[in-house]
N, C-alpha and C positions, 0 to 999 in steps of 0.2 A: 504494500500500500504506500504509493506517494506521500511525502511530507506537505503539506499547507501552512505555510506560514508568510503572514503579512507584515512584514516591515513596516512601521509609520514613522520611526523617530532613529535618532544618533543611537539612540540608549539601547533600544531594539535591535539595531543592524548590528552593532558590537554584540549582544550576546546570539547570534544568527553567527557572528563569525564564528565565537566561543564554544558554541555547539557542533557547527560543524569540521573546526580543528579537530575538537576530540575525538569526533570521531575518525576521524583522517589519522591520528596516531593511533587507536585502537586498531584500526589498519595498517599500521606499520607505514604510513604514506610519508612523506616528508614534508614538510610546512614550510610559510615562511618563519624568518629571525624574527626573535622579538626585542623591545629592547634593552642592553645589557648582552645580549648575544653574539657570536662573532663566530666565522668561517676560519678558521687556520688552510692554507694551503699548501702544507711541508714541502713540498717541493722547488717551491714558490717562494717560501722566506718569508711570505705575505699574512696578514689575514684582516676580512672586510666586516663590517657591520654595517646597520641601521645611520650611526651614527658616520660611520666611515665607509660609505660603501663602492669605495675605491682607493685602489693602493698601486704604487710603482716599485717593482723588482729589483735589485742592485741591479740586475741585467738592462733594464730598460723595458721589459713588458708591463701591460696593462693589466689590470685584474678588475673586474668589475662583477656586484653583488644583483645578482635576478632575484625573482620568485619563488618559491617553491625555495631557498638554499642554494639555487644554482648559482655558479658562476662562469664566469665568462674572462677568460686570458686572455688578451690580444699581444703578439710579438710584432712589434713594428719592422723588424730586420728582415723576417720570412714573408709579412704581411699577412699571416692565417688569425685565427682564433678557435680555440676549443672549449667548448662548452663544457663543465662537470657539471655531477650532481655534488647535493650537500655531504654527499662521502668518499667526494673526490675522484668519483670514476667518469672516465669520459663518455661524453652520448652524444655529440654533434662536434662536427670540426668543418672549418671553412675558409673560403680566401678572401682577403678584403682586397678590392680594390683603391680605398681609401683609408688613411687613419684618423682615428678620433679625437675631438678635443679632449673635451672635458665630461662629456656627457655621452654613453652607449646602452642603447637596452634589446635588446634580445629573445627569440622564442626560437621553439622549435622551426620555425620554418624561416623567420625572416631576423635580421637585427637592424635596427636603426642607429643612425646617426646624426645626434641631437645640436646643432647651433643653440645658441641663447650664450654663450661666453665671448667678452671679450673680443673685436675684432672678425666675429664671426655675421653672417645678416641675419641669424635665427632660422626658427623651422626645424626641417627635419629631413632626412631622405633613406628610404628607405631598399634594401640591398638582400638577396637571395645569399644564401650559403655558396654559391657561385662566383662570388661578386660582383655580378649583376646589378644595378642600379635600376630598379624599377619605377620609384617613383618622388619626385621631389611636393616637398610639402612646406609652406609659410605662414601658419598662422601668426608669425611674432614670435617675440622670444618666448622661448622655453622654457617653465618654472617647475613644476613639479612635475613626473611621468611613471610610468607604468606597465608591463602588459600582465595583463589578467590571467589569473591562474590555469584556465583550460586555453590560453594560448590563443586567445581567438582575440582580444581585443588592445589597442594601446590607448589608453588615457591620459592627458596630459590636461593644463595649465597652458594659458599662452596669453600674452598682452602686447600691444606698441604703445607708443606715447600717443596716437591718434583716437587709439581704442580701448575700450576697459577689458578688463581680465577676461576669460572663459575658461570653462572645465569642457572641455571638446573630445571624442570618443571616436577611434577608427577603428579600420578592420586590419589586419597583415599587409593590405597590401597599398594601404592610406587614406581609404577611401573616409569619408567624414562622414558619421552615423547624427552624431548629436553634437548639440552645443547649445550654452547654457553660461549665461552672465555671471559672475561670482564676485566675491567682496571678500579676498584671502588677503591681502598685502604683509606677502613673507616674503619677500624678495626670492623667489622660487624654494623655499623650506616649507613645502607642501606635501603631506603624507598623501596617498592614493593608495586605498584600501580594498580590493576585490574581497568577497565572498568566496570560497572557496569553489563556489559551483556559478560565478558569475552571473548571479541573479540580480545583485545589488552592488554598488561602489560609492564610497564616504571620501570625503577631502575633509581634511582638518589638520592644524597644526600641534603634533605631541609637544608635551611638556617641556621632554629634553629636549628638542629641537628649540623651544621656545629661551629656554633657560640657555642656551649654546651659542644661538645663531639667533635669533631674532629678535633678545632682547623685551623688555618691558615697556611701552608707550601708552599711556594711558589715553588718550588721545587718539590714537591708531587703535587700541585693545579693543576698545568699545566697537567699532564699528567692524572689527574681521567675523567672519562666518562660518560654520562648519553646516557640511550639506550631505545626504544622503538622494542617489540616485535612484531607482528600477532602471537597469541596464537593458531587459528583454524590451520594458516599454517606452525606454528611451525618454522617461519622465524625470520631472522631480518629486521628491518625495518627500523630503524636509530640508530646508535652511533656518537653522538659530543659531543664537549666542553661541562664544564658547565658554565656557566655566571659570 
């Protein structure tokens, strides 16, 4: 018998996620980090967190923190990357055509390559394990991102000076599903929280993120948002305060 359960709030979707990790680890499945958690990559020298989810090698490679505990190495010398899981065995390897700034995110089938740093125009472009470059994409810079746990969707953050922020949702291969106004101003310190079964997705800013990186403004505080999505009906579901 199917599960029924309707999300209406922050407080809701959080215990929606909490139910369904458990069950994910009574499955022996692998989740994401929470935070205080961290990836070693013994081989690597490295290891990524929530708080750090990106690290450089004495060698020179890139190490970067997905979903699920996966990670993502990228060797700029070879120009490949190999995808592990959270217990360091490899399950996807590929060639880049390009290397990344600052910002890489990654799925089974596709990884992106994020602008929004520094000298870069923003957006995004999006590149087959081939390195193939399928598709270029601009919403503005890039603040917070994501892809969702069954690999089917990338969520992001995007803003210019011309335009206000949006929480905007695509598919692998960039095509633009939803978009949606938002009121975050964390200079891209934006959590993006999939459901495990990608039913639902929350933006809001943790704590430590808060207490780290984006500091206290009373001023600013009062007017940021945390917002819960329905992903299948591409609605919104809740925006309030945050605590």
């Amino acid at each position: 018998q199917s599960e029924i359960q309707e999300v209406k709030n922050y407080k809701e979707f959080m215990g929606y996620v909490a139910k369904k990790e458990k069950l994910a680890v009574q499955r022996k499945e692998q989740i994401s980090l929470k935070p205080g958690e961290s990836i070693r990559i013994e081989r690597e020298g490295v290891e990524v967190s929530l708080l750090r989810p990106s690290a450089q090698t004495k060698s020179g490679k890139r190490v970067f923190l997905g979903e699920k505990s996966r990670v993502a190495v990228v060797d700029p010398a070879l120009k490949t990357v190999h995808v592990l899981d959270g217990r360091g065995v490899q399950i996807r390897e590929g060639k880049l055509a390009k290397l990344p700034d600052a910002k890489f995110a990654f799925s089974d089938s596709r990884f992106f390559l994020i602008g929004g740093v520094l000298g870069s125009n923003g957006g995004f472009e999006v590149y087959d394990y081939d390195g193939v470059l399928k598709k270029s994409v601009n919403p503005g810079y890039v603040g917070g991102f994501s892809v969702s746990n069954t690999q089917t969707y990338l969520a992001l953050t995007a803003s210019s000076p011309k335009s206000p922020e949006y929480f905007l949702l695509y598919d692998m291969d960039g095509t633009e599903l939803f978009r949606h106004e938002i009121r975050i101003y964390a200079d891209g310190f934006v959590r993006i929280v999939f459901s495990s079964d990608d039913k639902y997705v929350a933006l809001d800013i943790p704590e430590y993120w808060r207490k780290k990186y984006v500091g206290y403004n009373k001023g600013v505080d009062s007017q940021r948002r945390r917002y819960v999505f329905d992903v299948e009906g591409r609605r919104l579901i809740s925006e309030e305060d945050h605590d």
